[in-house]
Chimera marker file (.cmm) of the C-alpha trace (Angstrom):
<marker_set name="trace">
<marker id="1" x="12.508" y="13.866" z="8.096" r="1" g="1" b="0" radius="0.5"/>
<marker id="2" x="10.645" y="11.149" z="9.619" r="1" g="1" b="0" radius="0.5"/>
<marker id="3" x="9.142" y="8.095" z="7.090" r="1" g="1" b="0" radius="0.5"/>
<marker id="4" x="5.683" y="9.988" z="7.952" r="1" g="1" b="0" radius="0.5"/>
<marker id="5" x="6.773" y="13.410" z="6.783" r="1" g="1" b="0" radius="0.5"/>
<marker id="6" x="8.165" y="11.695" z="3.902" r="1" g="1" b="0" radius="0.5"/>
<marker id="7" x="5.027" y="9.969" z="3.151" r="1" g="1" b="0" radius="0.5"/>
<marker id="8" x="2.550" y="12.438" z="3.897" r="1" g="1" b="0" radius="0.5"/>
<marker id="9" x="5.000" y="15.138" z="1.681" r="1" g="1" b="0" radius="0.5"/>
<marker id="10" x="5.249" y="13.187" z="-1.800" r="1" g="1" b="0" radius="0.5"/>
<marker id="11" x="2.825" y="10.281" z="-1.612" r="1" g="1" b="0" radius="0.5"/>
<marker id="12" x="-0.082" y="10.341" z="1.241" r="1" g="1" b="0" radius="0.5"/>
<marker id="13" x="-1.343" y="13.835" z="0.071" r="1" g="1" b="0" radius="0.5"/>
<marker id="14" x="-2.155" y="12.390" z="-3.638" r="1" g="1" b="0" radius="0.5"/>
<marker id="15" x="-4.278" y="9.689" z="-2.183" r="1" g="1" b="0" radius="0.5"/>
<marker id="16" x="-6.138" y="11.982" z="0.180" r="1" g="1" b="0" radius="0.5"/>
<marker id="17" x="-6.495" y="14.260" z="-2.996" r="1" g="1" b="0" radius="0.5"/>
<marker id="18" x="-8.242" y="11.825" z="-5.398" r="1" g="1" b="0" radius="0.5"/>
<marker id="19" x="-11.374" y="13.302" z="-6.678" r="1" g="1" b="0" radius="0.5"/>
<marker id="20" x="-12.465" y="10.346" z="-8.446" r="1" g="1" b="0" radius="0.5"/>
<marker id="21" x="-13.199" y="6.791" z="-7.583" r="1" g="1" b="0" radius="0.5"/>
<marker id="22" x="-12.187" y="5.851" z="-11.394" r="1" g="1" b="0" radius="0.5"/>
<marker id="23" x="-8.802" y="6.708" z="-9.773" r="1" g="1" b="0" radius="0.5"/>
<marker id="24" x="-9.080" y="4.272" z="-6.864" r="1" g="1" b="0" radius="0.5"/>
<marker id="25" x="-10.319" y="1.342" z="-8.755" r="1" g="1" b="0" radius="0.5"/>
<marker id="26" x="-6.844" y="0.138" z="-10.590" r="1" g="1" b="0" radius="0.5"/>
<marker id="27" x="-5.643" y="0.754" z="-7.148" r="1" g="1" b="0" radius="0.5"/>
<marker id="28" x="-7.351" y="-1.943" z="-5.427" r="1" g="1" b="0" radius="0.5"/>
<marker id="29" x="-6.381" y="-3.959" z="-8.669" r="1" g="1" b="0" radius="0.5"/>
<marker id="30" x="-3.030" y="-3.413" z="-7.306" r="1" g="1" b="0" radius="0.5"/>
<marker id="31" x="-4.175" y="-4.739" z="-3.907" r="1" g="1" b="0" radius="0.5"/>
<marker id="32" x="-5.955" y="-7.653" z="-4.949" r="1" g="1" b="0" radius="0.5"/>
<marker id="33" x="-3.002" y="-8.543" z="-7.245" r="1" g="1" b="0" radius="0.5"/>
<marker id="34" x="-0.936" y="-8.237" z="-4.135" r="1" g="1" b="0" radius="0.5"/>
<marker id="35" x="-3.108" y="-10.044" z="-2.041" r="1" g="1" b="0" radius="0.5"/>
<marker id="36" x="-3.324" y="-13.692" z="-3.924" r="1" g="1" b="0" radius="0.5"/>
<marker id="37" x="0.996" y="-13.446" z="-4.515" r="1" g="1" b="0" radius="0.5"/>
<marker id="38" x="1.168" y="-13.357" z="-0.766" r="1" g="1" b="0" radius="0.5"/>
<marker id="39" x="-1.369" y="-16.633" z="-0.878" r="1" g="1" b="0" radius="0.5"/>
<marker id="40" x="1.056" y="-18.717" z="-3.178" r="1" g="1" b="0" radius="0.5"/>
<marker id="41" x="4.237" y="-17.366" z="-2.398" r="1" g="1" b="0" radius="0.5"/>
<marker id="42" x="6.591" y="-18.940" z="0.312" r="1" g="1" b="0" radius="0.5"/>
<marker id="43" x="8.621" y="-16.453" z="1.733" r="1" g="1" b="0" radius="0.5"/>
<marker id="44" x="11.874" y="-17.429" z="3.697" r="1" g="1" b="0" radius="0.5"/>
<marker id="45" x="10.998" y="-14.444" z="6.797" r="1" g="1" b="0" radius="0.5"/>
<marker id="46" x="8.666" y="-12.027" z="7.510" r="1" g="1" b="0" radius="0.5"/>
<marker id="47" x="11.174" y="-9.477" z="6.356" r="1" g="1" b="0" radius="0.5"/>
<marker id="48" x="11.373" y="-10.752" z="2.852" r="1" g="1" b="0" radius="0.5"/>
<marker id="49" x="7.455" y="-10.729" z="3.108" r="1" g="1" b="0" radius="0.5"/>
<marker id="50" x="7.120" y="-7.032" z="3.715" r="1" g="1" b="0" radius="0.5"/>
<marker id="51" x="9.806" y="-6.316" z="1.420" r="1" g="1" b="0" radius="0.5"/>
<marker id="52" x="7.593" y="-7.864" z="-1.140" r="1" g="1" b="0" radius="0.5"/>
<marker id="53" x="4.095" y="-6.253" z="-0.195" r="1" g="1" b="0" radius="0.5"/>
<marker id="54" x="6.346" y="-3.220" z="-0.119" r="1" g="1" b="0" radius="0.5"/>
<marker id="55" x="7.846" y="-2.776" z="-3.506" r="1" g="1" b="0" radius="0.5"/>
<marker id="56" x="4.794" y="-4.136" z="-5.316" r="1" g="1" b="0" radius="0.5"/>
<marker id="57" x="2.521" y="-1.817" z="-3.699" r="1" g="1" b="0" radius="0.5"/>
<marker id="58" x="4.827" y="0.967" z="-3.697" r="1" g="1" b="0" radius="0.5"/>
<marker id="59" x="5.416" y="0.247" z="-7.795" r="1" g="1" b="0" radius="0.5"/>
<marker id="60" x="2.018" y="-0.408" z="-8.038" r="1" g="1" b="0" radius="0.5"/>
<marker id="61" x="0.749" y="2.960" z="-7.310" r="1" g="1" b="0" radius="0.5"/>
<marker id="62" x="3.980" y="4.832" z="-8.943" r="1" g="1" b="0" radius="0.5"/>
<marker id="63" x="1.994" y="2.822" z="-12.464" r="1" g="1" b="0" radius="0.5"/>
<marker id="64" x="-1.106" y="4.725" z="-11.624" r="1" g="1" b="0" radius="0.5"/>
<marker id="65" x="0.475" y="8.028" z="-10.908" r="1" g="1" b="0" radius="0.5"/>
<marker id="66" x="2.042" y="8.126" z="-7.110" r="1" g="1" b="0" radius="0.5"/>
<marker id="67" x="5.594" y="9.129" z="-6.857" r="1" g="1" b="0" radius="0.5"/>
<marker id="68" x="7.356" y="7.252" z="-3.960" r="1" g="1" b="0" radius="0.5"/>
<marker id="69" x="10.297" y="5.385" z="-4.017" r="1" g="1" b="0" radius="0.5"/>
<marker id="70" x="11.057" y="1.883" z="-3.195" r="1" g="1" b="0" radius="0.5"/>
<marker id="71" x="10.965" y="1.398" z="0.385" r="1" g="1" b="0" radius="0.5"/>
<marker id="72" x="14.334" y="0.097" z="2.117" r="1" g="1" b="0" radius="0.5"/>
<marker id="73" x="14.982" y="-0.422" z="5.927" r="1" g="1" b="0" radius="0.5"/>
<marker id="74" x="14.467" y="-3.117" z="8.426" r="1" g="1" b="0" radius="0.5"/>
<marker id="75" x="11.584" y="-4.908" z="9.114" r="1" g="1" b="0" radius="0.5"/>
<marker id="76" x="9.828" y="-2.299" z="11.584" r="1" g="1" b="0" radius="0.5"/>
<marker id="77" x="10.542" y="0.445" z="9.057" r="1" g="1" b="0" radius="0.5"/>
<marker id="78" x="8.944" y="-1.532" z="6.054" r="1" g="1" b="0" radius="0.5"/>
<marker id="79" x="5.627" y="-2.868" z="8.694" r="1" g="1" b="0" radius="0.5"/>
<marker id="80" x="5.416" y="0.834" z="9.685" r="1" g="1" b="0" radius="0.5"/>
<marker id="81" x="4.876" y="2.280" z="5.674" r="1" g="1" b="0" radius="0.5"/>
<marker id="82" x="2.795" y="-0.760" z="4.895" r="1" g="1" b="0" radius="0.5"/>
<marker id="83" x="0.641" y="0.034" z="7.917" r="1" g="1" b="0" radius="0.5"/>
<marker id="84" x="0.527" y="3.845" z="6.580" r="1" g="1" b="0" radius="0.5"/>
<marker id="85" x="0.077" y="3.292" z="3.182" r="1" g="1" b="0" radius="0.5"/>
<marker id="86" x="-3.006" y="0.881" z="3.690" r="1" g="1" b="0" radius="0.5"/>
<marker id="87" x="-4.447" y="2.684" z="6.669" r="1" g="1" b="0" radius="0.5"/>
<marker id="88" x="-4.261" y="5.650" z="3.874" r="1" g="1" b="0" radius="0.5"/>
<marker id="89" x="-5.797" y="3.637" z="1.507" r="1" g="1" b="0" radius="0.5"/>
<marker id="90" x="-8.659" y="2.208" z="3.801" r="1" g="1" b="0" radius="0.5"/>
<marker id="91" x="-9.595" y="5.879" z="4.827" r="1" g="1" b="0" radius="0.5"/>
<marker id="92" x="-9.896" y="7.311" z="1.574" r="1" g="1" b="0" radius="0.5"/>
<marker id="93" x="-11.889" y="3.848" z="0.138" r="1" g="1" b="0" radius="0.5"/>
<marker id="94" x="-14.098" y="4.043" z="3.189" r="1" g="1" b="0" radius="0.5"/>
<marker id="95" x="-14.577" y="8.480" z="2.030" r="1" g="1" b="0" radius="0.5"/>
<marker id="96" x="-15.731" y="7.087" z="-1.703" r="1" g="1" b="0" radius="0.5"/>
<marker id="97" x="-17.924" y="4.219" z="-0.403" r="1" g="1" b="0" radius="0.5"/>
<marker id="98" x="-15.448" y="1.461" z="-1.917" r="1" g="1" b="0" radius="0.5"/>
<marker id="99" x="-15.017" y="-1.791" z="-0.196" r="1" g="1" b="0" radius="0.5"/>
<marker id="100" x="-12.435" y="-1.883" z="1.650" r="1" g="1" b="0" radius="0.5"/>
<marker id="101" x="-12.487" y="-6.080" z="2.160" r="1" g="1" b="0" radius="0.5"/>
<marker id="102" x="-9.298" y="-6.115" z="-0.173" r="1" g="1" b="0" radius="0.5"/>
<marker id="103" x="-7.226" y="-4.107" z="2.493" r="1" g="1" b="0" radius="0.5"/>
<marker id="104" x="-8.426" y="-5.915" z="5.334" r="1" g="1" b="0" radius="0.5"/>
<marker id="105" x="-7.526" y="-9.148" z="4.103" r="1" g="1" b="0" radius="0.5"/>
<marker id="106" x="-3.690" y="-8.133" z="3.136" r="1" g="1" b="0" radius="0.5"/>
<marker id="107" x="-3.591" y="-6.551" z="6.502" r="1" g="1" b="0" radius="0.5"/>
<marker id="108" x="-4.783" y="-10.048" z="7.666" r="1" g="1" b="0" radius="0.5"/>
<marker id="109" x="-1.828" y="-11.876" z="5.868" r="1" g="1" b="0" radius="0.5"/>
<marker id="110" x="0.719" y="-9.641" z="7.813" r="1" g="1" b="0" radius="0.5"/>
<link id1="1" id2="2" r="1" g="1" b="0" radius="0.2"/>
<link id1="2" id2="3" r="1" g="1" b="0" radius="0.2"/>
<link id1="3" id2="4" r="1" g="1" b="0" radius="0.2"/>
<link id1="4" id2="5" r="1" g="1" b="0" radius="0.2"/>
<link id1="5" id2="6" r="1" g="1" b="0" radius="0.2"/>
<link id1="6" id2="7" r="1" g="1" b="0" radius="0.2"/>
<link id1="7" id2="8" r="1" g="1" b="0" radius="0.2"/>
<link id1="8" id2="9" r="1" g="1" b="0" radius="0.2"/>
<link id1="9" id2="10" r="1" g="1" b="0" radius="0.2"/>
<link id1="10" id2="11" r="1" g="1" b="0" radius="0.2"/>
<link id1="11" id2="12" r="1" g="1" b="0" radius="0.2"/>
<link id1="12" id2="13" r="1" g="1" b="0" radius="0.2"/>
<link id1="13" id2="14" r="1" g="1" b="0" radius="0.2"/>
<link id1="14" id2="15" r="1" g="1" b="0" radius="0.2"/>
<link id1="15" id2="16" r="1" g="1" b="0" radius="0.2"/>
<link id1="16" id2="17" r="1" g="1" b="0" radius="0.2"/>
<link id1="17" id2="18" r="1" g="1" b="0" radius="0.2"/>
<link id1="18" id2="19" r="1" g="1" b="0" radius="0.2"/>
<link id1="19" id2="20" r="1" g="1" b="0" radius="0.2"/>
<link id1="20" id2="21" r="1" g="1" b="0" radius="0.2"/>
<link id1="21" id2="22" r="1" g="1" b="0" radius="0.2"/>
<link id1="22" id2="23" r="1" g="1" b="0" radius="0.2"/>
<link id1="23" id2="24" r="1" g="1" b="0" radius="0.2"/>
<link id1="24" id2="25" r="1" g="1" b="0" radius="0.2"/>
<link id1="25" id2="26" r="1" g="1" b="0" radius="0.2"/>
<link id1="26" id2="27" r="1" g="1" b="0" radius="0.2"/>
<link id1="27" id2="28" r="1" g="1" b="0" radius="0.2"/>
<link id1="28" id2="29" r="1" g="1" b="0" radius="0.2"/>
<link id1="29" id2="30" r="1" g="1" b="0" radius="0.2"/>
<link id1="30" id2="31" r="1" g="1" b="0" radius="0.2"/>
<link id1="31" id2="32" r="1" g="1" b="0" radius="0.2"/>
<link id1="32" id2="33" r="1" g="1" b="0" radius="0.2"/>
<link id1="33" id2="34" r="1" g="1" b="0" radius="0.2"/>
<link id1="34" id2="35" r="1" g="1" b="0" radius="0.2"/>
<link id1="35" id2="36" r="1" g="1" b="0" radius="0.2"/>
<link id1="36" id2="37" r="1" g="1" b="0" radius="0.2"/>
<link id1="37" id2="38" r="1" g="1" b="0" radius="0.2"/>
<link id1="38" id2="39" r="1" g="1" b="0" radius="0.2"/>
<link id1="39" id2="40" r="1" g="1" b="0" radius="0.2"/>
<link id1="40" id2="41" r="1" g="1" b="0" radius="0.2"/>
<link id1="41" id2="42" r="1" g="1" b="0" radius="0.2"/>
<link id1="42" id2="43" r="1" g="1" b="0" radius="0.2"/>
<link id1="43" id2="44" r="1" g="1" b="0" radius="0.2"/>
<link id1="44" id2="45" r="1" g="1" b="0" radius="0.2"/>
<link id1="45" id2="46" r="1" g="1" b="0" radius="0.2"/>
<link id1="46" id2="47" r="1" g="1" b="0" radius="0.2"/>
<link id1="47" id2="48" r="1" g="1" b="0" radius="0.2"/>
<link id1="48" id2="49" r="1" g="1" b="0" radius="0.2"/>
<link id1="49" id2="50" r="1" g="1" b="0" radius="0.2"/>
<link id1="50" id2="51" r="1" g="1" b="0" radius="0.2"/>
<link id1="51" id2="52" r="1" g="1" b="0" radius="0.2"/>
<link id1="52" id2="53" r="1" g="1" b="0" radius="0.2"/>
<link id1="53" id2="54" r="1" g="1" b="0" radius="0.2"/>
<link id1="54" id2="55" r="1" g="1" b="0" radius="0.2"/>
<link id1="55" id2="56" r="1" g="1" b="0" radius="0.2"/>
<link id1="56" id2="57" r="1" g="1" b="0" radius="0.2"/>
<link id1="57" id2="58" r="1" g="1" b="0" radius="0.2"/>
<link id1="58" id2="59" r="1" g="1" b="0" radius="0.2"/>
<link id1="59" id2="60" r="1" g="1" b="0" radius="0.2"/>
<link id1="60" id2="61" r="1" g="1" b="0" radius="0.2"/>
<link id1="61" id2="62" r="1" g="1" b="0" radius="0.2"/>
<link id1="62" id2="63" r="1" g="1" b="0" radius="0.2"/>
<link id1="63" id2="64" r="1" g="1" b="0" radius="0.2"/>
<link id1="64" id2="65" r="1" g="1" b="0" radius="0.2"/>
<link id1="65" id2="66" r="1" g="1" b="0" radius="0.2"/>
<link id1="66" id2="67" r="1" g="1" b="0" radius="0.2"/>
<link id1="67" id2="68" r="1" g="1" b="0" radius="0.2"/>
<link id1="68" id2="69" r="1" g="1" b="0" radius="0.2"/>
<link id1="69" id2="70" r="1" g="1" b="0" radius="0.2"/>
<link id1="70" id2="71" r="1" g="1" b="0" radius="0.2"/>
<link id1="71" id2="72" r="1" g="1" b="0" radius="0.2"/>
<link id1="72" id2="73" r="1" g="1" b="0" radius="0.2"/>
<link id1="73" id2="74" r="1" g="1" b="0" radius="0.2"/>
<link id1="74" id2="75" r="1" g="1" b="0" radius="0.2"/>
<link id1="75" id2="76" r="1" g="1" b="0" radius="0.2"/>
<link id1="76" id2="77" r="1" g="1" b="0" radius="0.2"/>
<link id1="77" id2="78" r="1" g="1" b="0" radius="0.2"/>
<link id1="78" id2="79" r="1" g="1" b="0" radius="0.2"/>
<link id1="79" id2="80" r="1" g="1" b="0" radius="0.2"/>
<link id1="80" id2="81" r="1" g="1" b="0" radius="0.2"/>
<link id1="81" id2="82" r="1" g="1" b="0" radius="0.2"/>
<link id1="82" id2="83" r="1" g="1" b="0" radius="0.2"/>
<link id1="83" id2="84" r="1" g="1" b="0" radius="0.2"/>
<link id1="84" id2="85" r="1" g="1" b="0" radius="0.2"/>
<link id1="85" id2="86" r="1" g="1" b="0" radius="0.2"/>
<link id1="86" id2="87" r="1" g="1" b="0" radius="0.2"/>
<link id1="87" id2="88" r="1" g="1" b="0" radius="0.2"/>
<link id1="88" id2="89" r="1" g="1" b="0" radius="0.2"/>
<link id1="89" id2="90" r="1" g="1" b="0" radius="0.2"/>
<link id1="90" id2="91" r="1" g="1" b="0" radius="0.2"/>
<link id1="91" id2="92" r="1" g="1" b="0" radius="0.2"/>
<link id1="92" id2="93" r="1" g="1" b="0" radius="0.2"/>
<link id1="93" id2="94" r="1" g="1" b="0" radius="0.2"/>
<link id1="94" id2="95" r="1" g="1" b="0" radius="0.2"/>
<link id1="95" id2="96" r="1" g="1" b="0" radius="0.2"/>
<link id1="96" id2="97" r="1" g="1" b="0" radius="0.2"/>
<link id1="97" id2="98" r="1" g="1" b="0" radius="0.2"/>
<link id1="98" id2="99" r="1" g="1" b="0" radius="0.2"/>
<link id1="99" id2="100" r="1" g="1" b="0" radius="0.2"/>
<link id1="100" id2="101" r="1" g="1" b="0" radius="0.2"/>
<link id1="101" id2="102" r="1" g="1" b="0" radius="0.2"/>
<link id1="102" id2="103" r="1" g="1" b="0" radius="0.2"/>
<link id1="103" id2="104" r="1" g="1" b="0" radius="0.2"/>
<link id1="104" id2="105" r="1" g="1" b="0" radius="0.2"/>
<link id1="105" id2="106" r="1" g="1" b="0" radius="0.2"/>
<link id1="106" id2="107" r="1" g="1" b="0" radius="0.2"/>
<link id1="107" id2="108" r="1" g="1" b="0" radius="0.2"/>
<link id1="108" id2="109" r="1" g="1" b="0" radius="0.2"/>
<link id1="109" id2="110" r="1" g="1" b="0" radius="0.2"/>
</marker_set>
C-alpha cells in the first residue's frame, strides 16, 4: 500500500467527510499553532523540520478525532504526506468557505 492509499483509507476520507465547519475550526487552531513554532524554532535540517510539521499536525488532528499514525520515513516521504495532508485540508476549507491563508503560509515556510 502506497502512503496515498494509506492516507486516503484511514485519514483523508474523514476530512473529506466533515459535515460541519465547527469541525474544521480547532483544526486550523492546529495549523496556526503549527505555523508560529516553525517561526521561532531553529531547526538543524529540513528533515528535522518536516519531521516536526509532521508529528504535530498528524497529533494534532488524532486530538480532534483523525486516526493516523505518526509519520516516519525520509525526507521525500514526510514532504509528500505534508503536501497531502494540507492540499486535503485546503480543498475541504476552500468547500466550507474557510480561509485558507493559514495553509498557505505553512506551505510557504516549507
Amino acid at each position: 500500500m502506497n502512503l496515498l492509499d494509506e492516507l486516503d483509507g484511514c485519514f483523508g476520507n474523514s476530512i473529506t467527510l466533515s459535515t460541519s465547519k465547527a469541525r474544521l475550526y480547532p483544526i486550523k487552531e492546529v495549523l496556526t499553532n503549527i505555523k508560529s513554532h516553525l517561526q521561532l524554532k531553529d531547526f538543524k535540517d529540513i528533515k528535522e523540520k518536516y519531521e516536526f510539521i509532521s508529528c504535530n499536525l498528524i497529533e494534532g488532528l488524532k486530538r480532534l478525532g483523525f486516526e493516523e499514525s505518526v509519520p516516519k520515513g525520509t525526507q521525500d516521504e514526510l514532504l509528500n504526506k505534508i503536501t497531502y495532508i494540507l492540499q486535503r485540508l485546503k480543498q475541504t476549507f476552500i468547500e466550507w468557505h474557510i480561509s485558507i491563508e493559514i495553509i498557505d503560509n505553512i506551505i510557504n515556510l516549507l
